[in-house]
N, C-alpha and C positions, 0 to 999 in steps of 0.2 A: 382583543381577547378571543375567548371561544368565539366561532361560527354560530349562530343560534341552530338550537337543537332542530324548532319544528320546521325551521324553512330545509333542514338538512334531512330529514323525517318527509317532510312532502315532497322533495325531488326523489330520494330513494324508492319511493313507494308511487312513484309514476313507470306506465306502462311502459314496456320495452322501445319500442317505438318512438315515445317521444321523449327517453336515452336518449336514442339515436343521435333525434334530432336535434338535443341538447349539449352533444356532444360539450359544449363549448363552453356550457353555463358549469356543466362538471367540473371540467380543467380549472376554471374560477373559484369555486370555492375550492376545491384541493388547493390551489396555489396560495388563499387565506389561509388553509386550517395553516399549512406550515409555516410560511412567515409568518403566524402570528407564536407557532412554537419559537422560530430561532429568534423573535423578538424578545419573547420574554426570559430566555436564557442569557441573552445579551445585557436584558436590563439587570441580571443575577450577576453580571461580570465585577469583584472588587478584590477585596485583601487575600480572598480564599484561594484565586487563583495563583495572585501572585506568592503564597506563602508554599501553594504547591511544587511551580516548578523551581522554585528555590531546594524544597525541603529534594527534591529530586536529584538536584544536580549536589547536594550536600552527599545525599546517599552512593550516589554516582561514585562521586571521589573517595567516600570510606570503602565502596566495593573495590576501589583501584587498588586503592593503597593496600589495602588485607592483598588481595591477588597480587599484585607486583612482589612485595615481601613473601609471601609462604613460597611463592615459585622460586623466588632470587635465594633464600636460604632452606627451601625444605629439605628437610632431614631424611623423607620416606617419601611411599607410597601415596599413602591418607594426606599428608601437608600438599604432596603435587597438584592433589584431584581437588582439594579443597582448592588451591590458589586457581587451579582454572575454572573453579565454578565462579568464585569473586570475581576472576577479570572477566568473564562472560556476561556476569552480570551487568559490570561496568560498562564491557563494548555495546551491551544491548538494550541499558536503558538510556546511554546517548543515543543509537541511533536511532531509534523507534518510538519512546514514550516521549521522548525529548527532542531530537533533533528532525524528526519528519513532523510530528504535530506544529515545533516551532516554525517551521518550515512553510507551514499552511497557513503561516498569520493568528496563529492563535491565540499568540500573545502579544500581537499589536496594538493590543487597546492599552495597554500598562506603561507612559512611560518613565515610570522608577524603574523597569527592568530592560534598559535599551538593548542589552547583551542576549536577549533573548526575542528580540523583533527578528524577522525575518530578512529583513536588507541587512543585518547587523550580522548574522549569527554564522557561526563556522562550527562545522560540523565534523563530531568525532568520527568518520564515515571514511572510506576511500568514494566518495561521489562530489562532482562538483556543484556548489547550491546553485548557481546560477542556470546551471541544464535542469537539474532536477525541479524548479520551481517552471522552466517553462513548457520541459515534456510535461513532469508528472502534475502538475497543477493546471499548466494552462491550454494541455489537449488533453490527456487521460482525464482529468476530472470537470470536464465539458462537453467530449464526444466518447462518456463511457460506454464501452461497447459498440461501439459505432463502425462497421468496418470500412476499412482504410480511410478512419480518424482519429480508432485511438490505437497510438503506439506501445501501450500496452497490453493491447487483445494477443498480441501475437510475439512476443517477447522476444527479439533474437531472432532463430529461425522455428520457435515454436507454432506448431499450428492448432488451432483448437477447434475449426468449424469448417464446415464443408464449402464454402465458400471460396476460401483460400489454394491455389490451387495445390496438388499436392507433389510433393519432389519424392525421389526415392530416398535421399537422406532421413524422409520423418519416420521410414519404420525406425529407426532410432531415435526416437526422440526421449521415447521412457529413460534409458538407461544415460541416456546423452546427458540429460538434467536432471536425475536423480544422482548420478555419481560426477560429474564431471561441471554442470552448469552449478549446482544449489550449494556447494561449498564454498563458491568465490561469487554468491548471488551481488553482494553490494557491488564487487565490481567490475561485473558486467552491467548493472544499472547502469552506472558511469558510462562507458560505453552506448548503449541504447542511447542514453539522454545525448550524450553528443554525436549521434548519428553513427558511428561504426558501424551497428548491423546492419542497418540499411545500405552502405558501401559495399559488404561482404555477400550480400544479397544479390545485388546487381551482378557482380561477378560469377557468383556461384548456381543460381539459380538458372534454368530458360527464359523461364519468365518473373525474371528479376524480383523486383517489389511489388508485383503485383496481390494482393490481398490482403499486404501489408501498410500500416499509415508509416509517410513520411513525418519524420522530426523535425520540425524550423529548427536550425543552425542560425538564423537571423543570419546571414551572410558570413559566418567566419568563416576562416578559411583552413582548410583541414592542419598545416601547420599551427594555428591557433589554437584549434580543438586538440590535435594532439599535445599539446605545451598545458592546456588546462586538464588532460586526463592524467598526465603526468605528474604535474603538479597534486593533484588531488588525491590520485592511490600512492604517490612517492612520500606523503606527509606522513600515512598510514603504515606504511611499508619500513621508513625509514625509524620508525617509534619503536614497532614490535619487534621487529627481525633483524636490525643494527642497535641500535639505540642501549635499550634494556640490556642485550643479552652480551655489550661489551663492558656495559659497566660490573653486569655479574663477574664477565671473566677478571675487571683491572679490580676487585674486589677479591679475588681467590676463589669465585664461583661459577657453577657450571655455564657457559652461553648455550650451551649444547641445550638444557633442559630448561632456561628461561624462553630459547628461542621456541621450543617445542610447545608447550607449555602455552606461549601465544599463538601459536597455530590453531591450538584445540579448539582455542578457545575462540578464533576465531570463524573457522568451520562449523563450529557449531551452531555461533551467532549467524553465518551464513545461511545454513540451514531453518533456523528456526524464523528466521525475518522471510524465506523464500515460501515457505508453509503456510505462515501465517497470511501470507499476502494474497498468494495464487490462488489459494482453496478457499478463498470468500468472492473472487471475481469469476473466474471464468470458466463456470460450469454453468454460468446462465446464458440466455440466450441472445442473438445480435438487436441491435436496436434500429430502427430507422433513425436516417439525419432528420428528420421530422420530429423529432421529439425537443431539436433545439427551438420550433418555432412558437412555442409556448412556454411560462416557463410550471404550470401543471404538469405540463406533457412532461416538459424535464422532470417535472421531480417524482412525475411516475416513471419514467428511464432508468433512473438511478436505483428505484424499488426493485426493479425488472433486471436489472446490472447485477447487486450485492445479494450477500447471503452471509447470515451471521452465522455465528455457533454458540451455545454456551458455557461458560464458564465464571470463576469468580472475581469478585472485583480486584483483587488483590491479584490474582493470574491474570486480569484484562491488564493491568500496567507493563507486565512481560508481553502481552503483546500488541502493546502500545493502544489499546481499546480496540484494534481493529479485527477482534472479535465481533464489536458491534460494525461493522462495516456497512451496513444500510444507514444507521446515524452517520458515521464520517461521511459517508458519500452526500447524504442529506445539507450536512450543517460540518462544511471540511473547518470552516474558521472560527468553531467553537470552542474552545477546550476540553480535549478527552476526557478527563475527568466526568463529564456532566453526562456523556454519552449513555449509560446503566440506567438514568432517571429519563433523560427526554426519551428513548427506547419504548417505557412505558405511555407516553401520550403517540408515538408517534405507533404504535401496535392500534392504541384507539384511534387514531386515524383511520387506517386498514379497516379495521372493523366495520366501521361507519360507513368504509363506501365500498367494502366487499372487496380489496383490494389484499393479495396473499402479500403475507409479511414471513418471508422464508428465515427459518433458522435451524440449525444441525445439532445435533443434542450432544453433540461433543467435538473436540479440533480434529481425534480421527476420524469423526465419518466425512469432517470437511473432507482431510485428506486426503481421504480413499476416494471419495467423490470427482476431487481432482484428477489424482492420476487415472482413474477410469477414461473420464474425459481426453487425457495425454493418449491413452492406448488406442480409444477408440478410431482418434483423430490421426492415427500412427498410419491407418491403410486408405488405399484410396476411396472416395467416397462413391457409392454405389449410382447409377448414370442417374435414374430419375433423382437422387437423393440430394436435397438443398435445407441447408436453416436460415434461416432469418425471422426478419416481422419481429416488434417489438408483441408483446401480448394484451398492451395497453394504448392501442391508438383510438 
């Protein structure tokens, strides 16, 4: 359970100094207060989760089916905008409240819902699950922020810290990913997760991959990787943009505006999963590999890593909880659901040991936050000018 108050009261209220030199005894009770938080949400795990992502994937399918229909038969204007709002809906509560959370093992502990375990589940997504669990799970959310460890600090050929060295390509980078990268975000993930950027790197770059982390391929072989990216945006590809908008046409209706129709919708869900993602990670600052050697130090890393924003419960399921993005990074194999409540004990955390618990009073000043960040990191870095150092060693 809780840490006891007075022994956490008498180490705060010890002289700087022998901080210091406590360094160690810190990292230890930090490492309590939170395992004892992800314990006791764990011991919360029963019917309520599973009735969630049921009631989820029920909603899923009535947003498809409204969206599929009002596109395949609408009459006007208003029926088009509507059916691409439902199928937006549809594409983006599989990928993100549904298919990334499940992704994380969230729902491993249930097995009445095998269809939603993480070795089971197949993803409404152009990404392959098997890349995306071992980039995005098993480097990005273990060396987050870490450079050239986690292959998500630097996205593609994005750069975001001085560190990395700089090409003339990034004065483009604003424009490159706000209009060209963040529309087809999922499926460049795919990409990333089985190594492509890092091939296009090499070639393209002087200095190759340098500042960038490599992705384990676990040894396949690039014919492999391409058969599995293939596979996984052609699933996608073949639904929205053949599929739907031939049966419109052997129906007597347009393909032309079913197909359109699914594009919006998809771009948008592009967009809105690429915003929601980037503007909570990397505008903080790098970590040292040192923070893996405790796991205190980690899970002040992760503090030092994320930044939330707020918004409501109801709008954190559009995006996928990862508004609270300090919980996910915290506690990835919890169920999002729970993230709004443990947010609350894990702010008392912070408090208690004086540790900043960052969050943006809204998704745009994430935003803005971000692409600042893109602009800045567009020109070369000034000669003395370097970042790193985590803020919590």
């Amino acid at each position: 359970m809780f840490i006891n108050v007075l022994r956490i009261n008498r180490f705060m209220t010890t002289s700087p100094s022998v901080v210091a030199s406590d360094a160690d005894t810190r990292l230890d009770l930090i490492e309590q207060e939170f395992e004892a938080i992800k314990q006791r949400y764990r011991a919360k795990l029963g019917a309520d989760d599973v009735a969630y992502i049921r009631s989820l994937r029920r909603k899923s399918r009535i947003c498809e089916l409204l969206g599929r229909g009002l596109l395949w038969i609408s009459p006007g204007p208003l029926t088009f905008a509507l059916g691409v709002g439902f199928v937006w809906l549809h594409r983006n509560l599989e990928a993100i409240e549904i298919g990334h959370n499940v992704l994380h093992g969230q729902y491993d502990y249930f097995p009445e819902i095998p269809q939603f375990h993480s070795h089971n589940f197949k993803w409404k997504a152009p990404v392959d699950e098997e890349g995306w669990r071992r980039e995005h799970n098993g480097q990005h959310h273990v060396y987050t922020n870490v450079y050239e460890k986690d292959p998500d600090l630097n996205h593609g050929l994005l750069r975001t810290n001085d560190l990395t060295p700089w090409q003339p390509s990034h004065r483009y980078q604003v424009p490159l990913y706000l209009f060209g990268v963040y529309p087809t975000m999922l499926y460049r993930f795919n990409g990333q997760n089985l190594g492509f950027a890092q091939e296009y790197r090499a070639q393209a770059f002087p200095t190759g991959n340098q500042g960038y982390a490599l992705v384990d391929t676990e040894g396949a072989t690039q014919q492999q990787l391409q058969q599995r990216h293939r596979r996984s945006i052609g699933r996608v590809l073949f639904k929205e943009y053949l599929l739907f908008p031939a049966l419109a046409a052997l129906t007597g209706y347009s393909a032309l505006k079913v197909a359109l129709g699914n594009m919006l919708a998809d771009a948008i869900n592009n967009y809105w999963i690429a915003f929601t993602i980037q503007a909570t990670h990397f505008t903080e600052p790098l970590q040292p590999e040192q923070a893996l050697q405790h796991k205190g130090r980690w899970y002040l890393s992760q503090l030092d890593s994320s930044v939330n924003f707020k918004g409501s419960r109801r709008m954190s399921i559009l995006w996928g909880h990862l508004n609270y993005q300090i919980e996910h990074h915290l506690f990835p194999d919890i169920p999002s659901r729970h993230y709004p409540d443990m947010a609350k004990e894990v702010k008392a955390v912070c408090a208690r040991y004086n540790i900043p618990y960052k969050c943006n009073p809204g998704w745009g000043k994430a935003i803005r936050n971000f692409v600042g960040v893109m602009w800045k990191y567009s020109f070369p870095p000034a000669r003395s000018g370097s970042q790193g150092g985590a803020h919590h060693d």
